[in-house]
N, C-alpha and C positions, 0 to 999 in steps of 0.2 A: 597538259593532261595529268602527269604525275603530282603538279605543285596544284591543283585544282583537287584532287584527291586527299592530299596534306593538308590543304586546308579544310575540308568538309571533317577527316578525319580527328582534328585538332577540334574542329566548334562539336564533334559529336563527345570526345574524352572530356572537354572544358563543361557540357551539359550533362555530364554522368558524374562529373565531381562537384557543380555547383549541387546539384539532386544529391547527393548521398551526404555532402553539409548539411546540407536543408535536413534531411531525413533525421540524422546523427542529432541536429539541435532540437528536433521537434521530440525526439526519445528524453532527452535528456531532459527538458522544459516538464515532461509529463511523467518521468521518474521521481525529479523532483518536488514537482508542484502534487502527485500523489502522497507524498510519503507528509511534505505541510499541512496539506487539508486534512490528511487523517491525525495529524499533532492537532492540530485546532481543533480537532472535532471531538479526541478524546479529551483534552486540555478542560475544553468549554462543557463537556456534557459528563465525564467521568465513564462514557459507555466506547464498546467499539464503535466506528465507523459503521453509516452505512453500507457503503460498498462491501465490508468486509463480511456483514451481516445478512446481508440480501441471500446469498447462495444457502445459507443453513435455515434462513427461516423459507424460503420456499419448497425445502425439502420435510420441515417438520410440517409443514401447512396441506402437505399433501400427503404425509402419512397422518397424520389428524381426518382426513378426507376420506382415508380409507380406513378407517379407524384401527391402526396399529396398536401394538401391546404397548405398554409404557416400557420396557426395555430397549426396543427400539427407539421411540423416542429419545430416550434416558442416554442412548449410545450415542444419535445425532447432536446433543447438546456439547455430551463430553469431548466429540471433535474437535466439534463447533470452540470452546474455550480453548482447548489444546489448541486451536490453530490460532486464534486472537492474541490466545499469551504468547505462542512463537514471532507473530506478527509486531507484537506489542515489544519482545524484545529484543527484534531486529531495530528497531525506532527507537529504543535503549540507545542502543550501541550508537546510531546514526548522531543524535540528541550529543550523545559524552563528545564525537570525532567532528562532526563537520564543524565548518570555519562559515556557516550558513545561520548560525543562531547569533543573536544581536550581541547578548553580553554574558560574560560569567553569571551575572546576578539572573537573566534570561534564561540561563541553561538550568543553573538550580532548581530554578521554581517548576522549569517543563517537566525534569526529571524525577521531581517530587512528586507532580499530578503522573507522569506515570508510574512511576512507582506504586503509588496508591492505587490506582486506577488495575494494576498487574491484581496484587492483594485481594481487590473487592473481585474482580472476576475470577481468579481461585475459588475463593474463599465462596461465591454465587455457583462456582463448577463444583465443587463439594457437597453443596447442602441435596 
């Protein structure tokens, strides 16, 4: 009875540890694999990500709808960049640290398009 209990109890801990591996590597595969796709994507297009863009343009898209002042407007843009260039320079930092970029010569050139990439959206949140 007791060693039948020990054992049910040991497959139920061994099933809640292999799950929370499981859990732990699918977070990390898609912290990771987010933060590449959004390198590639600003790399390759010099713009933010979609994903990053989706939330402010459906907010401008719906105050266009109800036809808002351009202040408003004007305000949701100004987030909208402010959060792209926080965005943008959290993937700075990741870009300079991780041991995940192929080569020095690899990191320069990423760092470069973002940098640039920082600059022109400023410089597009200003005008």
């Amino acid at each position: 009875m007791v060693i039948g209990l020990l054992v049910i109890l040991t497959i139920v801990l061994l099933l809640i540890m292999i799950g929370a591996i499981w859990g732990i590597n699918v977070a990390m595969a898609r912290m990771v694999g987010d933060k590449h796709r959004a390198l590639e994507e600003i790399s390759a297009t010099g713009q933010a990500p979609a994903a990053w863009r989706r939330r402010y343009e459906e907010k401008l898209t719906r105050l266009r709808q109800v036809s808002a002042d351009g202040a408003e407007l004007k305000s949701v843009q100004t987030r909208a960049v402010a959060d792209y260039v926080g965005r943008l320079d959290k993937l700075i930092k990741y870009v300079e640290t991780t041991s995940l970029v192929e080569g020095e010569d690899t990191r320069e050139v990423l760092l470069e398009k973002l940098t640039a990439a920082r600059a022109s959206w400023l410089a597009a949140g200003a005008a």
